[in-house]
Wavefront OBJ file of the C-alpha trace (Angstrom):
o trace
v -4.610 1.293 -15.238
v -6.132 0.615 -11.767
v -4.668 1.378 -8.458
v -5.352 0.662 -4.899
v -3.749 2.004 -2.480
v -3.935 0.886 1.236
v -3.771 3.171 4.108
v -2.011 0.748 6.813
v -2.827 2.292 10.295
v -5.809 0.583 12.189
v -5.566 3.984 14.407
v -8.876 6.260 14.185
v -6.798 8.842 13.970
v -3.653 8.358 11.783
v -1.550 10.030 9.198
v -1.044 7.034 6.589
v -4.757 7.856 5.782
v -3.155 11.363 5.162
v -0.401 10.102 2.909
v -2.311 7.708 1.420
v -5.497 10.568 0.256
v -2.714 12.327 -1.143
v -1.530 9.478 -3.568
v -5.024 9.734 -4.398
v -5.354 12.912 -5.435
v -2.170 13.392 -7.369
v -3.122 9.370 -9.597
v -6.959 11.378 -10.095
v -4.954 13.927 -12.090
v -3.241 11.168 -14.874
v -4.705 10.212 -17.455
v -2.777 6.598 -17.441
v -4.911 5.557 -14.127
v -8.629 4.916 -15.009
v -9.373 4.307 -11.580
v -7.448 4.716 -7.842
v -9.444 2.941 -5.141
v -8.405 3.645 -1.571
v -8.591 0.880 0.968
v -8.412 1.432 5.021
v -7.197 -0.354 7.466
v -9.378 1.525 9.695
v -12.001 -0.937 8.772
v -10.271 -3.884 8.741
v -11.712 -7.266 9.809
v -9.552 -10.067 8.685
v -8.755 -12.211 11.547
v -5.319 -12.867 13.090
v -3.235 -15.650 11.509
v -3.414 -18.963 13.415
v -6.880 -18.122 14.385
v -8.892 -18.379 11.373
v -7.690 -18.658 7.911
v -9.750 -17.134 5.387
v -10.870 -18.729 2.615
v -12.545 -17.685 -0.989
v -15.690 -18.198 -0.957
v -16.598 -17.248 3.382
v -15.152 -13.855 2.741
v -16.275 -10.864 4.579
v -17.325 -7.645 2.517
v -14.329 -6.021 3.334
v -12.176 -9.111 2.229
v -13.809 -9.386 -0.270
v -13.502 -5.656 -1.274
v -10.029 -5.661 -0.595
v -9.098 -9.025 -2.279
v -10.647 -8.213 -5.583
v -9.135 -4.191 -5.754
v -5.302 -5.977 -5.252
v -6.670 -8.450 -8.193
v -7.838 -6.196 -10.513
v -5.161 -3.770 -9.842
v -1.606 -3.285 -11.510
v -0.090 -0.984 -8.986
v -0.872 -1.207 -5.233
v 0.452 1.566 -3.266
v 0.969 0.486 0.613
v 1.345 3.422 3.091
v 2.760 2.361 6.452
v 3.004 3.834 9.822
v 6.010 2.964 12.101
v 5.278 2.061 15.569
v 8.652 1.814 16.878
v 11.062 0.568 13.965
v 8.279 -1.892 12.818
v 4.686 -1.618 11.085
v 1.352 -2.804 12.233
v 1.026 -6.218 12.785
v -2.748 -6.163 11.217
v -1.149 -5.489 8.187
v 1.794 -7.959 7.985
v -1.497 -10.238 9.006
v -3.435 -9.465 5.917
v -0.607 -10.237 3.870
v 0.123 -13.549 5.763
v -3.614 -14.216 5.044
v -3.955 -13.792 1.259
v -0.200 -14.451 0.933
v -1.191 -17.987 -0.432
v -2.415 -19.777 -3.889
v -5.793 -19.316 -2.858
v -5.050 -15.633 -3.248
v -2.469 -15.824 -6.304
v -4.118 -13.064 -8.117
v -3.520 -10.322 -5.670
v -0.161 -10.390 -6.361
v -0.019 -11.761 -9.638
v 1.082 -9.221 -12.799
v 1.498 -6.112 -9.883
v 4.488 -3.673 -8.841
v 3.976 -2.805 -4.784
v 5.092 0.428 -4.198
v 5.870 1.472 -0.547
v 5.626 4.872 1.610
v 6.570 4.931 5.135
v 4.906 7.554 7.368
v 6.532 8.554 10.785
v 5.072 12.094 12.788
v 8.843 12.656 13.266
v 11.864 11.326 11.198
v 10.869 7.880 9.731
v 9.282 5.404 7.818
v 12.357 3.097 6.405
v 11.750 0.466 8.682
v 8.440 -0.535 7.986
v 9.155 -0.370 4.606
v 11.828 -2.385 3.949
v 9.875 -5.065 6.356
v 7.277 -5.247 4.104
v 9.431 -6.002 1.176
v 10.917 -8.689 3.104
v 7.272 -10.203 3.719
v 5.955 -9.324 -0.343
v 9.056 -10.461 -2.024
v 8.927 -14.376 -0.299
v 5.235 -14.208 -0.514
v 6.005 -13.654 -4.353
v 8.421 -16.211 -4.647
v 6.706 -18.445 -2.107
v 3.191 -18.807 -4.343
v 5.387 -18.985 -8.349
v 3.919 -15.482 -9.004
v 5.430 -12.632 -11.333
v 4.580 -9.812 -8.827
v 7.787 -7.073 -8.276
v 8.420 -4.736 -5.562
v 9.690 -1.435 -6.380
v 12.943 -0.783 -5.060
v 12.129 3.320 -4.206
v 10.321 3.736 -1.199
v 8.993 6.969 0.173
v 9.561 8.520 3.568
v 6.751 11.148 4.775
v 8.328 13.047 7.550
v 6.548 14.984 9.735
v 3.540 14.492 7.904
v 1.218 16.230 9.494
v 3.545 19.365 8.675
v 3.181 18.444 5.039
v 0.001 17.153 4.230
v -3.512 18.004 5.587
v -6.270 16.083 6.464
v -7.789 15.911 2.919
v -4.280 14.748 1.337
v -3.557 18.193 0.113
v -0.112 18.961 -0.323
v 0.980 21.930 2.025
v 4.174 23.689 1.423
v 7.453 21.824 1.989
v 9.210 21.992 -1.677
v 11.626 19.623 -1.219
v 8.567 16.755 0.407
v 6.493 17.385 -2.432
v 8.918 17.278 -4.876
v 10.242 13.786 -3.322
v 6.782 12.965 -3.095
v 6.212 13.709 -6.565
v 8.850 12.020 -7.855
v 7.654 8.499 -5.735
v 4.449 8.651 -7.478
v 6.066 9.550 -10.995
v 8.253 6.697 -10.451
v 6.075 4.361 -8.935
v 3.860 4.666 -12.253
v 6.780 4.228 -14.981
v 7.913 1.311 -13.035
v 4.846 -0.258 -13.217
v 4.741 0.479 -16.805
v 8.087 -1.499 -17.400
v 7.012 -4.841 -15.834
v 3.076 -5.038 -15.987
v 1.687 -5.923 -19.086
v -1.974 -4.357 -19.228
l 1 2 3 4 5 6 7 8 9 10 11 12 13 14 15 16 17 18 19 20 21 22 23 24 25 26 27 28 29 30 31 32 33 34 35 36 37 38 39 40 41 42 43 44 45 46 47 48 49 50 51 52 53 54 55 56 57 58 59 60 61 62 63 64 65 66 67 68 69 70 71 72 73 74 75 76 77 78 79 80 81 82 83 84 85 86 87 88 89 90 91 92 93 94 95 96 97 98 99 100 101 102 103 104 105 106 107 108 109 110 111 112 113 114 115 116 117 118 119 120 121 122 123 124 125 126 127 128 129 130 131 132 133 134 135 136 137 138 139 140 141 142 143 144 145 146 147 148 149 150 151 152 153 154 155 156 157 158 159 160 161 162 163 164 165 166 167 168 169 170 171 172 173 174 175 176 177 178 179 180 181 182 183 184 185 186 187 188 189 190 191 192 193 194
């Protein structure tokens, strides 16, 4: 199985890129994901919805990059920062941009799987947002996508996990942490079919 996994803070300096290394390292370690390909916002260059709408075809490397990992992958793991109760708007504006026909494949045959990531006490929010967006984006382009209903919440992350994703040690965040990823694979399992 392959798995991206998008870290969804445009900040230089963020912690979903934390939370999101961390994925990383623990999918590396199953033998059940062939490949786990991280993708950061960091880098991100689609433009703003209403502006320009992207199209196959006049993609940017990064688009392009990003597109084809969501195709080719059957798990996507979205890490999310919370900037007061709500996400960041570059990522809602991705998914607004691909969230079309054009772009049927990224969410085609996948299970989402969300983690919200808050310095303090957070990370809900953005979450269920996002499932909001995915689920009518789903429904909106006929496709046979699911989003999984447990969602993560990395508290006071940079308490928990270092800079290189490691967990440090809180017993009770890695074993909730743990148990997202465990979940988040046998999930996808269930409903995706290669």
């Amino acid at each position: 199985m392959k798995v991206s996994i998008i870290s969804g803070s445009s900040r230089e300096e963020n912690l979903t890129i934390r939370v999101a290394k961390a994925i990383k390292n623990q999918l590396i370690k199953r033998d059940n994901v062939n490949e786990a390909v991280l993708l950061d916002l960091r880098d991100n260059d689609f433009p703003s919805v209403g502006r320009k709408e992207i199209k196959p075809g006049t993609l940017s490397p990064y688009q392009e990059n990003f597109i084809k990992s969501l195709k080719e992958s059957s798990l996507v793991f979205i890490c999310l920062p919370e900037y007061n109760w709500t996400t960041n708007p570059e990522l809602i504006n991705i998914f607004h941009q691909i969230g079309s026909k054009n772009f049927k494949a990224c969410f085609e045959d996948k299970v989402f799987a969300t983690a919200g990531v808050s310095h303090g006490r957070g990370g809900r929010m953005p979450c269920i947002q996002l499932h909001i967006l995915l689920n009518k984006i789903i429904s909106f382009i006929d496709a046979y996508g699911i989003v999984s209903p447990l969602l993560f919440e990395s508290h006071e992350t940079d308490k928990n996990i270092d800079e290189n994703g490691n967990l440090l040690t809180n017993d009770l965040y890695n074993k909730t942490f743990l148990r997202f990823i465990d979940y988040s694979l046998q999930f996808s399992f269930r409903f995706i079919k290669r």
